[in-house]
DOFIBA-428996 format. One record per residue (C-alpha): x, y, z; residue in one letter. Coordinates in Angstrom, 1 decimal. Example, Ala and Ser with C-alpha at 12.3 -4.5 7.8 and 13.67 -1.06 7.14 Angstrom:
{{12.3; -4.5; 7.8}; "A"}
{{13.7; -1.1; 7.1}; "S"}
This chain:
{{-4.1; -38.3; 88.6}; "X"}
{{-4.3; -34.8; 88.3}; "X"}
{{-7.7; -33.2; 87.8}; "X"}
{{-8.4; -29.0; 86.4}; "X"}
{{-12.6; -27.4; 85.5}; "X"}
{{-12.7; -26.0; 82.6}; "X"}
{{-14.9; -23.9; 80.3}; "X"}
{{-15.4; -24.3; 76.4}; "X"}
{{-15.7; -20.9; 74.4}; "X"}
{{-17.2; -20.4; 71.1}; "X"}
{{-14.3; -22.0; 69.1}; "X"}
{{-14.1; -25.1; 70.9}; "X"}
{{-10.7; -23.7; 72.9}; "X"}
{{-10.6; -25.5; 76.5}; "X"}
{{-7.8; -23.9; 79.0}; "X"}
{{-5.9; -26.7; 79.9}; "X"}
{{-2.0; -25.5; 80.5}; "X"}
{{-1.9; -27.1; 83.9}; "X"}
{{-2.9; -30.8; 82.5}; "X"}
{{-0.8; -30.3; 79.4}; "X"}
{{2.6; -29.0; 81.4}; "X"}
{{1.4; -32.2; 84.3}; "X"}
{{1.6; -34.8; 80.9}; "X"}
{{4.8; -33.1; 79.7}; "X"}
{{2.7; -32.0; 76.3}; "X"}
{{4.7; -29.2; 74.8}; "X"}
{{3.0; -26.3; 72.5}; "X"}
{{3.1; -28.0; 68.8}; "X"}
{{3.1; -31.9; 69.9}; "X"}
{{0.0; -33.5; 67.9}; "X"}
{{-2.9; -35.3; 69.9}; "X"}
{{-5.9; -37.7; 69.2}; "X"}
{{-9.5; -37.1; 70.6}; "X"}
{{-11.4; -40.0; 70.8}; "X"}
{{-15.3; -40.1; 72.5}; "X"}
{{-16.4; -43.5; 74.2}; "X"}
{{-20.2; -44.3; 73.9}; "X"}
{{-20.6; -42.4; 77.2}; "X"}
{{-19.3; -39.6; 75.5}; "X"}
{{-16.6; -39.6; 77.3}; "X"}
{{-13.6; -37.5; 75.2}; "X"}
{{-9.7; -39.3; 75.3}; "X"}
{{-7.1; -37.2; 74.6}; "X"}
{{-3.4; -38.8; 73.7}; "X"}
{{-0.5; -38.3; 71.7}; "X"}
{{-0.9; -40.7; 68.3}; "X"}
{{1.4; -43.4; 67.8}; "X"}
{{1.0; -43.1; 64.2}; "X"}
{{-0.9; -41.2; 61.7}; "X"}
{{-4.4; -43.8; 61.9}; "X"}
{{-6.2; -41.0; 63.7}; "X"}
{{-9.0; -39.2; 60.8}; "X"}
{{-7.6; -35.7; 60.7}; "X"}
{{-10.9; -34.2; 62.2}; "X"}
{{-10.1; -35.9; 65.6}; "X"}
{{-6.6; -34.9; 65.4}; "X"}
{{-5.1; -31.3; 67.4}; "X"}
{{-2.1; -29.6; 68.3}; "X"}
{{-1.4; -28.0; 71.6}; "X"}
{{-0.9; -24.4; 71.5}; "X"}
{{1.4; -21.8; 72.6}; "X"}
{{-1.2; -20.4; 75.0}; "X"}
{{-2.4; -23.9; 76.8}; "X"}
{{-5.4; -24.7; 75.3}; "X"}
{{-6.6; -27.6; 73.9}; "X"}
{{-9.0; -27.0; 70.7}; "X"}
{{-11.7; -29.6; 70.9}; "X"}
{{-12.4; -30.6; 67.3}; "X"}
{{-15.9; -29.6; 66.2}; "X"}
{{-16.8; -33.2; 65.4}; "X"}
{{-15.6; -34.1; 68.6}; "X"}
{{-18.2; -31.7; 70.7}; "X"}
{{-21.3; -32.8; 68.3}; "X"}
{{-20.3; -36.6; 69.4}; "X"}
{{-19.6; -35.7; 72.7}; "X"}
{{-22.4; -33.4; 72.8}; "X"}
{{-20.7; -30.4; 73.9}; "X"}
{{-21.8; -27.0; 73.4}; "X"}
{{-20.1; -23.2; 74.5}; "X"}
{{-20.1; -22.6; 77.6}; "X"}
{{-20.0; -26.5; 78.6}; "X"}
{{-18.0; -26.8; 82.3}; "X"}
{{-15.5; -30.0; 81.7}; "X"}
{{-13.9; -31.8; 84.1}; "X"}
{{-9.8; -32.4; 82.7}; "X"}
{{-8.5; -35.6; 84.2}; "X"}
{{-4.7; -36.6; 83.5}; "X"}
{{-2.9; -39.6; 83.9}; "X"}
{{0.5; -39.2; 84.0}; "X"}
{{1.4; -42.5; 84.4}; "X"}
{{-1.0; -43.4; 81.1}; "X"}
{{-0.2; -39.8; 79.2}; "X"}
{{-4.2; -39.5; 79.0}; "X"}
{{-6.1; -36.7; 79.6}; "X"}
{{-9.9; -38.0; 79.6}; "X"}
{{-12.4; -34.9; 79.6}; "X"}
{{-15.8; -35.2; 81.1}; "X"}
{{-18.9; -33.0; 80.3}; "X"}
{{-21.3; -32.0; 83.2}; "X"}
{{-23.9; -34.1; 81.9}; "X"}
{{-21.9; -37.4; 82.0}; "X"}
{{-20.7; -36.2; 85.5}; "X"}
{{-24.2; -35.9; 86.2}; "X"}
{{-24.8; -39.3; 85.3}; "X"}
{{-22.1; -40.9; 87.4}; "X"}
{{-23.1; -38.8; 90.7}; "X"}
{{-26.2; -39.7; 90.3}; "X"}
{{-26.0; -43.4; 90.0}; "X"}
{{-23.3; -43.2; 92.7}; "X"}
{{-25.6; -41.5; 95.1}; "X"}
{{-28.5; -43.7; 94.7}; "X"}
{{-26.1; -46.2; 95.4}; "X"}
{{-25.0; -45.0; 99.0}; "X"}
{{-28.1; -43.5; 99.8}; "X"}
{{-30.2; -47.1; 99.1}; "X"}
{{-27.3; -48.8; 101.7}; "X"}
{{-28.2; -46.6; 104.8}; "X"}
């Protein structure tokens, strides 16, 4: 797994060059966004054309990653959100997590190890 922060400007535009060059994602391949009920945002490369065309992106020239506008109301992400970029190589995912899901998982993973000392 490879991991990268990143920052989301006004237009939805997410640096991401060093996870898209890690998955072998070239500038004009098509992706899929998906968000999981923990708003939790997939990113893949379709299989076919099933994906709605408002959860569907291309990678630019410049290595960013434009995050849908649909996408970041579902996900709830705003400008200015930190994400954390996590690619699987082995998968070809890149899964993006907002601070506030991150939050969640430290969180419960802390009360966890702090309850067993």
């Amino acid at each position: 797994m490879f991991f990268a922060v990143s920052v989301v400007d006004s237009r939805g535009r997410v640096v991401a060059a060093s996870i898209i060059d890690t998955l072998g994602w070239r500038p004009g391949h098509v992706v899929a966004f998906a968000v999981s009920e923990e708003q939790v945002v997939t990113v893949q490369r379709p299989l076919g054309t099933a994906t709605p065309r408002s959860l569907r992106g291309t990678i630019r020239r410049s290595g960013r990653l434009i995050l849908p506008a649909t996408l970041r109301h579902r996900a709830g992400i705003n400008q200015g959100n930190r994400l954390l970029l996590a690619a699987n190589e082995t998968s070809q995912l890149l899964q993006i997590y907002p601070a506030l899901v991150l939050a969640a998982i430290l969180q419960g993973h802390h009360d966890v190890n702090w309850r067993a000392r």
